[in-house]
N, C-alpha and C positions, 0 to 999 in steps of 0.2 A: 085539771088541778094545778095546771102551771100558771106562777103569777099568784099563789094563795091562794087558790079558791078552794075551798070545801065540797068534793062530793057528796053530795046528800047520801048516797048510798052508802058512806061510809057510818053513820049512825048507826047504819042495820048490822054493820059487822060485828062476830063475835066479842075481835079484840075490844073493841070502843068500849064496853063494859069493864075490861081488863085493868083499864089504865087506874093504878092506885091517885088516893087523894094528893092533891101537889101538882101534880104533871097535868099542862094546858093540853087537852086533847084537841084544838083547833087554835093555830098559830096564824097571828098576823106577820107575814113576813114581810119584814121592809125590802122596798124597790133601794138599794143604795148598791152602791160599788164596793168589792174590797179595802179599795183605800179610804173609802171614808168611814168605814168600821175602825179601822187602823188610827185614824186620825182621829174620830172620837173618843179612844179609847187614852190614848197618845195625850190627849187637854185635859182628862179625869183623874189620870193617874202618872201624871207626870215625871213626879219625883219617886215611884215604884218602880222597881228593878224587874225591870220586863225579861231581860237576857243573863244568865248565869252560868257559865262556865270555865271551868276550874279558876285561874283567876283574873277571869274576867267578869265583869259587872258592870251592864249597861243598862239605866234609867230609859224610863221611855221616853222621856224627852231627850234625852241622847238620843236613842235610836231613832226619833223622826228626823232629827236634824240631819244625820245618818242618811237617810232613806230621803231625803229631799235633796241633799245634796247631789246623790248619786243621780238621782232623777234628772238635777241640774244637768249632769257633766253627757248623760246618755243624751240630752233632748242637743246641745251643742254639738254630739257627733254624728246629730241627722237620726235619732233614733224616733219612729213616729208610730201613734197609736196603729195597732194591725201586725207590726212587723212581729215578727215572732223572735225568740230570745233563748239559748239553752240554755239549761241552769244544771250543769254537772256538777252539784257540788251535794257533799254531807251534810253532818250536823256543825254547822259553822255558824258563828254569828255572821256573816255576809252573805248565808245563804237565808235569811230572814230578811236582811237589808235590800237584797238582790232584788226577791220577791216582789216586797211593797214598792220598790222604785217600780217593777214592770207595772205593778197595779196604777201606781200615778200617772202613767206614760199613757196607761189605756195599750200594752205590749201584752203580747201573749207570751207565758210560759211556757217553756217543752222542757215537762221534766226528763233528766237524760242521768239515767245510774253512772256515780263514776268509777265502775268497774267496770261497765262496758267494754268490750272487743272493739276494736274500730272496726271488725263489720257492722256490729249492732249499732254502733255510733253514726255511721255514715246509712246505715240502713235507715234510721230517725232521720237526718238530716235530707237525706234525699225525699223524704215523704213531708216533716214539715218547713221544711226551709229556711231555718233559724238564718237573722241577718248575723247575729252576734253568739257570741256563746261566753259562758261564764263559768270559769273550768276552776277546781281546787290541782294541788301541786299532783296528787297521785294521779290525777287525770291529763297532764299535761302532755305526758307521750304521747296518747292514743290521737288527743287531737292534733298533733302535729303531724302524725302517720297518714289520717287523713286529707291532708291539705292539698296533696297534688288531684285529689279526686272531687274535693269539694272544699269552696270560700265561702271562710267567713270574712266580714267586714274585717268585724275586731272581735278580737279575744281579750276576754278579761279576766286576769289571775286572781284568786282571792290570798293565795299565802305562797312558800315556797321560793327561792332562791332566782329561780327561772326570769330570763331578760327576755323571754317571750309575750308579746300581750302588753296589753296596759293592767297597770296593778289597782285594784278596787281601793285600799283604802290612800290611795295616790289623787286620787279623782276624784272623793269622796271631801281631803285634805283642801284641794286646790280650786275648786268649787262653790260658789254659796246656792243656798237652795234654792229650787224651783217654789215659784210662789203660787204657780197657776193649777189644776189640777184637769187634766183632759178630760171633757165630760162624755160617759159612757151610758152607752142603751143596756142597762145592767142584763135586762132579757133576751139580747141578741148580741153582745160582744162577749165574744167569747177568753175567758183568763188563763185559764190553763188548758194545753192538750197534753194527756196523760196516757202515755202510751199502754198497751197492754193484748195478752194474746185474748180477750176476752173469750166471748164460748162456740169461736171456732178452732182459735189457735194462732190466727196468721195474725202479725202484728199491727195493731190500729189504733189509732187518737182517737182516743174519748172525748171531745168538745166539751169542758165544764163553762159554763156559764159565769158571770157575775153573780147571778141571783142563784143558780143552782147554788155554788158553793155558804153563799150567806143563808139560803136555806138550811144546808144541813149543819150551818152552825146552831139555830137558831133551834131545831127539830134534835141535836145530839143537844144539846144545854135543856130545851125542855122537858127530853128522858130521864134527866138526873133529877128536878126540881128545885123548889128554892133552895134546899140542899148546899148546893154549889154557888159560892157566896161571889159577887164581884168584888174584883182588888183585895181576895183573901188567900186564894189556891195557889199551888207549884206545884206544877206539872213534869212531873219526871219524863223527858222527853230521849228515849233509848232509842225509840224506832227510824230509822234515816226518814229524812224532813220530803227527801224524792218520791216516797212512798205515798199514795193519796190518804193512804189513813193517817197516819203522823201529820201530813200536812192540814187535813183539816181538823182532825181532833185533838192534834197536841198543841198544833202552832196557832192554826186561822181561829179555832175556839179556846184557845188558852190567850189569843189577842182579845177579843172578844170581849174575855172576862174580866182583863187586868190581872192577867197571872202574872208570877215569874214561870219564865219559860226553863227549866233547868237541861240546859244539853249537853248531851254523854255522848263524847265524841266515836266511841267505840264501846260497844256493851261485853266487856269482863266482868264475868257475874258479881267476883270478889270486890272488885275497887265501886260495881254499883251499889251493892248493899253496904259500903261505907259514905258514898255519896247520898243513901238515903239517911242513913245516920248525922250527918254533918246536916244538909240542908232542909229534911223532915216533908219531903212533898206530901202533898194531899190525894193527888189523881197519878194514875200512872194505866197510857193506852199501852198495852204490851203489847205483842205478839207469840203466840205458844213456847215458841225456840226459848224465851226468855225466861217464862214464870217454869218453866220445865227446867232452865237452868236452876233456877233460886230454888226449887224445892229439893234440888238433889244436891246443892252445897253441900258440903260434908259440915261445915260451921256455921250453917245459916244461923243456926237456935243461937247463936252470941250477938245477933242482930236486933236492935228495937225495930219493928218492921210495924210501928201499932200508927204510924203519922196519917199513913194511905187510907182517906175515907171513900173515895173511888175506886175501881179498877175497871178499865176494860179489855176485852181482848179482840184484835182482825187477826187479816189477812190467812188465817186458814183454824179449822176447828178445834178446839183445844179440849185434851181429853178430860173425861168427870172425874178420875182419879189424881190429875194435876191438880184441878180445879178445888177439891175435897183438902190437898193439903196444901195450897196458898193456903188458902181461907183457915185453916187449921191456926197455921202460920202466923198470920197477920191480922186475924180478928174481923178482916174487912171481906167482903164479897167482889168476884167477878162477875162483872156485867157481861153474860154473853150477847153475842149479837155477829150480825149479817152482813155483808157491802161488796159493793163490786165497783171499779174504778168509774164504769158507766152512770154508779148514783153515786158518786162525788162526797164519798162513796156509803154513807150508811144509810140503812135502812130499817133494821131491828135489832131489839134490844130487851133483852129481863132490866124489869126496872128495878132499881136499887131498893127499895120499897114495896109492899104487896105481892101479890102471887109469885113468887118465884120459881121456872122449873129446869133444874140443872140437865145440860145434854139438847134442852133447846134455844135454840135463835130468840125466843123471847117472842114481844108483840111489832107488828111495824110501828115508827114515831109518829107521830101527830102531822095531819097531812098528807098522810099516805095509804094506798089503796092497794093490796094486793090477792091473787089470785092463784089456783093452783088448775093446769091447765091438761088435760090428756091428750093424746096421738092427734086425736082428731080438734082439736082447738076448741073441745067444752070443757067446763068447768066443772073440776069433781069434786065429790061432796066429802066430810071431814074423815080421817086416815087413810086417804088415798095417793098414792107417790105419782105427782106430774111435776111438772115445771112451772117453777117458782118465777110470775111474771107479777113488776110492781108498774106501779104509776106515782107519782111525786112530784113536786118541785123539784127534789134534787136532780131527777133523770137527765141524762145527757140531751146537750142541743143533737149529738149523732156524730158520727166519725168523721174524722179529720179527711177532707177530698175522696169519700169512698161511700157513695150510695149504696154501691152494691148491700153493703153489709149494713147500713147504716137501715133499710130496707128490711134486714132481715133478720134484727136484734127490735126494733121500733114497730109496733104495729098497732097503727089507731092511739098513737102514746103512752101504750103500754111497752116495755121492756122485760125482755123476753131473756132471762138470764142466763140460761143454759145451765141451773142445776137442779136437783133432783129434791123434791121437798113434798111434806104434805104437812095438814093442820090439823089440830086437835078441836075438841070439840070446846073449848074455853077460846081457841082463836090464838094460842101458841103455835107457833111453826117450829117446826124439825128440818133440818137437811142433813141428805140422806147421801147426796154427792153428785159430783158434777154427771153427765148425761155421759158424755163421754169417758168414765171413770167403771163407772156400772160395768161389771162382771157376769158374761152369760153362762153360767157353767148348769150343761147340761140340761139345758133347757129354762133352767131358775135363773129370776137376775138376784146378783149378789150385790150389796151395797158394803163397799172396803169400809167404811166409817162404824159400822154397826161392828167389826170384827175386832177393829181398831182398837175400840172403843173398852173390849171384852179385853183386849191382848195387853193392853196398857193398865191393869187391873193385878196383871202379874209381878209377885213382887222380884221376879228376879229383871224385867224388863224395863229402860228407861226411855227408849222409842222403838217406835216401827210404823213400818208402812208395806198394805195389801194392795196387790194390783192385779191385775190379769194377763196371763201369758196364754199368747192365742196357741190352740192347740187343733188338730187336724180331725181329730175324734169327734170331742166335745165342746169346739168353740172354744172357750178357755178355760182356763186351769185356773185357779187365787193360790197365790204365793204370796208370803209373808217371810217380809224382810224384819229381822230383829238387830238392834243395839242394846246390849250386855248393861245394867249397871256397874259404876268403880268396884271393883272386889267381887263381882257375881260372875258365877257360869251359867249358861242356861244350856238346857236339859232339852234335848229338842222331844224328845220323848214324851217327858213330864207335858212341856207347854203342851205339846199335840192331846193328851188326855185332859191338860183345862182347858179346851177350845171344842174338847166332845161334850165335856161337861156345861157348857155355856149356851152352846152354839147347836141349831139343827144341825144334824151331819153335811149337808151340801153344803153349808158354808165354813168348813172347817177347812183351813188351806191343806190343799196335797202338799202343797213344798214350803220347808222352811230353809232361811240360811241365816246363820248369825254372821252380820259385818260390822265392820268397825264403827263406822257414822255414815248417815244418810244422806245425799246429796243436797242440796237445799240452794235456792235461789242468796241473795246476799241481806234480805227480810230475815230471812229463815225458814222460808217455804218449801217442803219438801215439793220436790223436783221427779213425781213419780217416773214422766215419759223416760229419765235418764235411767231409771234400773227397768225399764220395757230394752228401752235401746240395747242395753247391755246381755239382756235375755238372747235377744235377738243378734246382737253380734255371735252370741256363743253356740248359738242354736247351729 
């Protein structure tokens, strides 16, 4: 199926009947490069305010000129298609500019979190070999820590005081733009490598393609339908631009469409639900951390929150009782749905229209094939929990210099995702949790997300997260970590009787602890291995 071709087999699937009236269930996707999406979009809607934040405001004819300049000043200091490029930055207008210069250049991205430790920084750079790196002011130390261990060319500051590096819009200023555009083999030059522990854990570049990522623009725009108007939408853009979901959903299909891109340099629930009041977006990709914030505002309800005719939610599962009161909230529905950095990264989605079923993943998009797979690599038939393997355009070209794994995630161009799923008989998917995440207790495996799912239903609870603590007896234990709502006690007692009341008895955690907050990656993702770790310290 790579390259837009249509499995025939895919007619036979359940889902294919799924997809409500509107939504192209077979998509022609064009062979083009990111920068010539960028550029088309750039000559259509020129005089629209592609970039918004706070008070800044950038036309998209700005922004190419922007973004070609820069293109100018990198190709002058020897920068040539191939080379790779870190991009440590936020939600910055030069981390949008950054981008499309690399896409010009035919330069590979490595996105690089700028919160990183300079192990994890030097740990990237040793494996992709950026020539250059493009650092915001909070990331500046880390990469100067690493210098005696690893060279970059040049460093390029986007803001901040720092006489380190060349400054972007310095180069930008002094520049005129590149006229020419490097021409790229959209299906074998690869655009961005996006790091992640995918489903072994060790860290690895996801290889996205040209054509992968314009795929999943084209497959996340065709789940919405005509719906989603070109040169009409503002895309409330909260989620950092590093992350692959923001990047493709917020930014590369908010380019796409001739959005304004509205970025929120730091997500403070309060000052965002005034920024949705002031500028009224349309779409907003969340991530749970966030709509979990807005629904437990003590003042949301003084909010017009009615502008958002979109919503979707990544980067991890978002419980049905958050979900019940967005929507409550704001009138509009959350698109749930699927992705992993490997498919660049979506894959499924409840369409905003037609069968809707809250708690699952939705249907796969338009051009995509996937299967649910047991111990022994057959396919099992509908309510069965194996492993959720896809095939797509979007799928990864394979990991960055590492066969090993690229071998052993890729088989026969199927992707093999490492989590835990099964399908209903209409061809909705559920996930059920990662492979690695499944709780053996006592011989039953327990799925944390179904527990979750129950525990987050309580009204004195505002997160948590079940894991497994391995135990000598019985394999392991489920333990259930809780955070208090503002003003709540919880009742370890109480819970434990609504968890017998819900829940068959094996899956009701032996142990509860109330803590303060939950550790979480800088998305928001809660960080289970670090309350195992901490088990295990204390054990």
């Amino acid at each position: 199926m790579r390259g837009g071709r249509i499995l025939s087999q895919l007619k036979e699937r359940r889902w294919y009947k799924a997809y409500p009236e509107g939504i192209e269930k077979e998509l022609e996707i064009p062979e083009i490069s990111l920068y010539a999406v960028f550029q088309k979009t750039a000559e259509r809607y020129g005089n629209r305010a592609a970039i918004i934040q706070e008070d800044i405001n950038i036309s998209y004819k700005r922004l190419k000129n922007k973004v070609d300049r820069l293109a100018g000043a990198w190709s002058k200091l020897g920068l040539t298609k191939g080379d790779r490029i870190g991009l440590m930055v936020s939600n910055h207008p030069y981390y949008i500019v950054s981008y499309y210069a690399a896409m010009k250049l035919g330069l590979i991205v490595v996105q690089v979190n700028p919160r990183y430790t300079t192990r994890e920084l030097l740990q990237i750079a040793n494996d992709a070999e950026p020539k250059c790196i493009v650092v915001e002011g909070l990331a500046i130390q880390t990469v100067n820590k690493v210098k005696d261990m690893y060279t970059f060319e040049h460093i390029f500051v986007i803001d901040g005081k720092s006489s380190e590096g060349l400054h972007v819009e310095e180069l930008v200023q002094s520049t005129e733009p590149l006229e020419v555009t490097v021409p790229i083999d959209v299906k074998e030059d690869v655009a961005v490598i996006q790091y992640t522990g995918g489903t072994t854990g060790s860290i690895k570049g996801a290889m996205l393609t040209h054509y992968n990522l314009v795929a999943n623009i084209h497959q996340s725009h065709g789940m919405f339908g005509k719906d989603m108007r070109f040169g009409k939408e503002i895309v409330l853009t909260a989620t950092p631009l590093y992350h692959v979901y923001a990047m493709t959903t917020a930014m590369n299909q908010g380019i796409y469409l001739g959005a304004t891109i509205l970025l929120i340099k730091k997500f403070e629930v309060g000052q965002v639900l005034e920024v949705i009041e002031k500028y009224r977006p349309t779409f907003f990709p969340g991530v749970p951390k966030m709509y979990n914030a807005i629904v437990n505002y003590k003042e949301v309800e003084k909010y017009n929150l009615s502008s958002l005719k979109f919503c979707s939610c990544g980067s991890a599962p978002l419980p049905i009782e958050v979900i019940r009161k967005f929507e409550q909230l704001t009138g509009t529905v959350i698109g749930e749905g699927f992705g992993l950095s490997e498919a660049s990264p979506s894959t499924h989605r409840n369409p905003p229209r037609g069968v809707r079923k809250i708690g699952s993943i939705g249907i796969p998009f338009p051009n995509t094939d996937c299967k649910i797979m047991g111990e022994d690599n057959v396919e099992l038939p509908n309510d069965c929990i194996g492993e959720l393997v896809i095939k797509g355009p979007q799928v990864m070209k394979g990991y960055w210099r590492n066969e090993d794994e690229t071998r052993h995630a890729l088989k026969e161009g199927w992707l093999y995702t490492g989590d835990l799923a099964k399908q209903d008989e209409d061809g909705y998917f559920y996930i059920v949790g990662r492979k690695k995440e499944m709780i053996i207790n006592g011989g039953f495996n327990v799925y944390p997300q179904e527990i979750e799912n129950i525990l987050y239903e309580h009204p004195d609870i505002q997160e948590c997260a079940v894991v497994g603590i391995p135990d000598s007896k019985i394999g392991e234990i489920v333990k259930a970590y809780l955070v208090a709502k503002e003003g709540k006690t919880i009742d370890l007692d109480e819970v434990k009787g609504f968890c017998y009341r819900n829940l068959t008895p094996y899956k009701v955690p032996k142990e509860f602890e109330v803590i303060d907050e939950l550790p979480r990656n800088t998305v928001g993702k809660i960080l289970k291995r670090v309350l195992i770790e901490r088990e295990s310290n204390n054990s």
